[in-house]
VEXKENU-738526 format. One record per residue: x, y, z of N, C-alpha, C in turn; residue number from 1; residue in one letter. Coordinates in nm, 3 decimals, decimal comma, padded with zeros to 5 digits, m for minus. Layout:
BEGIN
PT	X	Y	Z	X	Y	Z	X	Y	Z	NUM	A
...
# end
This chain:
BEGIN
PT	00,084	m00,118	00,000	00,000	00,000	00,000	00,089	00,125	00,000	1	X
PT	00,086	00,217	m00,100	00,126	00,327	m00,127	00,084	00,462	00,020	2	X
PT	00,185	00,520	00,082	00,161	00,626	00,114	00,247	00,726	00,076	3	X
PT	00,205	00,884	00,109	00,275	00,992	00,141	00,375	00,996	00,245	4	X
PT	00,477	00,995	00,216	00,629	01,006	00,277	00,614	01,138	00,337	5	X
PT	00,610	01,141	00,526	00,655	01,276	00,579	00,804	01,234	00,618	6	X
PT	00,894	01,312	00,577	01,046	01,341	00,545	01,087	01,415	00,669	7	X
PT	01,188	01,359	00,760	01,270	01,456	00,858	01,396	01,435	00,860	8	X
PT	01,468	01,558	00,867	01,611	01,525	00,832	01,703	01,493	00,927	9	X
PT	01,811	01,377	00,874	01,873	01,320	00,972	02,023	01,377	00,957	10	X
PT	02,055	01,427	00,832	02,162	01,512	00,808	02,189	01,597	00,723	11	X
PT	02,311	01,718	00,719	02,315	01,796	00,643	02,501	01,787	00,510	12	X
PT	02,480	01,731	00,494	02,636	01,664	00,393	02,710	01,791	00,345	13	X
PT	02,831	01,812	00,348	02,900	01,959	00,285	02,887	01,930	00,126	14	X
PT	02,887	02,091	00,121	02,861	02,096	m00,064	02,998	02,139	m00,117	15	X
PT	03,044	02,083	m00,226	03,188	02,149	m00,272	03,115	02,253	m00,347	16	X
PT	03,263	02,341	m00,357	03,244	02,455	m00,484	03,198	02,434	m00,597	17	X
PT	03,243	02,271	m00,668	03,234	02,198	m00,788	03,046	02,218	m00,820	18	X
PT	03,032	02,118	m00,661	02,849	02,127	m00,702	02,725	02,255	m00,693	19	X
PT	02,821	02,358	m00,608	02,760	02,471	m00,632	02,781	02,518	m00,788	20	X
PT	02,886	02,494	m00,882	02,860	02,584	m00,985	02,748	02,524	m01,067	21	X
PT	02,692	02,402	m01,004	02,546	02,350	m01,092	02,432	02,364	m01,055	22	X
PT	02,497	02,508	m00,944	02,332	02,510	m00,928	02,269	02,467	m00,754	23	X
PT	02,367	02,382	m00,727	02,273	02,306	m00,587	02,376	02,378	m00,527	24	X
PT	02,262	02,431	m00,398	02,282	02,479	m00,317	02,301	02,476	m00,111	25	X
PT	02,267	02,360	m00,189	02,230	02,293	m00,009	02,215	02,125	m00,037	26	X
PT	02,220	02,049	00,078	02,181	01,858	00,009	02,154	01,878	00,212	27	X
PT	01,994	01,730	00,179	01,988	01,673	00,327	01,981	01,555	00,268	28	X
PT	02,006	01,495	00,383	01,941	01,336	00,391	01,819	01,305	00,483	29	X
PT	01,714	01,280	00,419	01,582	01,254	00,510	01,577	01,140	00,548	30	X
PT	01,428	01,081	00,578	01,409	00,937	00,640	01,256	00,993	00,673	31	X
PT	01,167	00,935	00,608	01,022	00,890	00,588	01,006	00,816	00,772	32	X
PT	00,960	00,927	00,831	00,927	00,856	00,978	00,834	00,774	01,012	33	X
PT	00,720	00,692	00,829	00,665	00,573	00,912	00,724	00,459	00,812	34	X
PT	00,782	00,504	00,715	00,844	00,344	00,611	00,986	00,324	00,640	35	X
PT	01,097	00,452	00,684	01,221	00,509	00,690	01,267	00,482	00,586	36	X
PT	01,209	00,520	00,490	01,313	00,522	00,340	01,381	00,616	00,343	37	X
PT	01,519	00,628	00,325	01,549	00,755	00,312	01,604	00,808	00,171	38	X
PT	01,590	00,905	00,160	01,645	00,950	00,031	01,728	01,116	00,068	39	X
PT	01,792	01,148	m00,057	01,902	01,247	m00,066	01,809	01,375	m00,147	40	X
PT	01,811	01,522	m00,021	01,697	01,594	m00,132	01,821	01,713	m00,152	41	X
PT	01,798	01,771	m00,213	01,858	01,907	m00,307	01,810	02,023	m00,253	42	X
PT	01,890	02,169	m00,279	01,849	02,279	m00,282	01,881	02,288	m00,387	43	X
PT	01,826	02,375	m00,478	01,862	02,454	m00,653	01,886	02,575	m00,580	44	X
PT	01,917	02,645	m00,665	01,988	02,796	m00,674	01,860	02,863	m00,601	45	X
PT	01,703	02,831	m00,660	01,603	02,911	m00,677	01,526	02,877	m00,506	46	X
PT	01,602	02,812	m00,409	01,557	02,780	m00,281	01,501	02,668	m00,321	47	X
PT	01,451	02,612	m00,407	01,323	02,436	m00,388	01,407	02,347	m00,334	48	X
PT	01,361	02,268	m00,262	01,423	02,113	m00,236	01,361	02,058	m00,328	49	X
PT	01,445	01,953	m00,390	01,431	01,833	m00,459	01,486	01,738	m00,460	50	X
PT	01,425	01,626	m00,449	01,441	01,436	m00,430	01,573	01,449	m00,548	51	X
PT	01,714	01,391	m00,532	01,760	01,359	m00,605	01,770	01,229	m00,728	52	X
PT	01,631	01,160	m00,631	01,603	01,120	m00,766	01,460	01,069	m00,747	53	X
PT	01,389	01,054	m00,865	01,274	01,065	m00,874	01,192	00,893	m00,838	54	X
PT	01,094	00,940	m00,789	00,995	00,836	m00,768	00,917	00,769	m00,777	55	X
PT	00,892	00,730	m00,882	00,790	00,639	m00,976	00,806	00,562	m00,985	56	X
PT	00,704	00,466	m01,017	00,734	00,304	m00,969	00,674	00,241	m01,144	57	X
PT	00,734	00,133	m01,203	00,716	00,111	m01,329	00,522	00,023	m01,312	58	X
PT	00,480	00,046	m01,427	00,326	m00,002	m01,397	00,325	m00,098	m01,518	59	X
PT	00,190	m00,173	m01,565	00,188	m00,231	m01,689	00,190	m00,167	m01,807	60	X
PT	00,140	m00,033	m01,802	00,160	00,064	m01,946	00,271	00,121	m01,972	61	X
PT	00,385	00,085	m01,855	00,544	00,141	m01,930	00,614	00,067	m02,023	62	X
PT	00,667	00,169	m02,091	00,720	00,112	m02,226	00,905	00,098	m02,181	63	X
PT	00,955	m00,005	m02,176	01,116	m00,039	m02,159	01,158	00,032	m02,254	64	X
PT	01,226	00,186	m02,256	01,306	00,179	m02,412	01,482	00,167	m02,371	65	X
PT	01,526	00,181	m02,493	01,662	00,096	m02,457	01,781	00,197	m02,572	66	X
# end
């Protein structure tokens, strides 16, 4: 059964100079406080956090391309 992930952060990782010139501005590491998945989220330049990587799960209408 699918839920909504509430995310609290368990750390804050240093950013090099390298990954600031792309833009990211900040990185946490969360942990989903009822599944504890954790995943790695982002700051962009523009303040958003974002999941470094995305979350979709493959269904019967996805197409494998290669």
């Amino acid at each position: 059964m699918k839920h909504k992930h509430k995310f609290e952060t368990l750390s804050h990782p240093g950013i090099t100079s390298e990954i600031m010139e792309h833009g990211i501005q900040a990185a946490e590491i969360r942990k989903c406080e009822s599944c504890d998945k954790q995943t790695i989220f982002l700051m962009t330049r523009h303040g958003h956090w974002v999941p470094l990587f995305d979350e979709t799960e493959s269904g019967a209408n996805d197409i494998l391309l290669s």
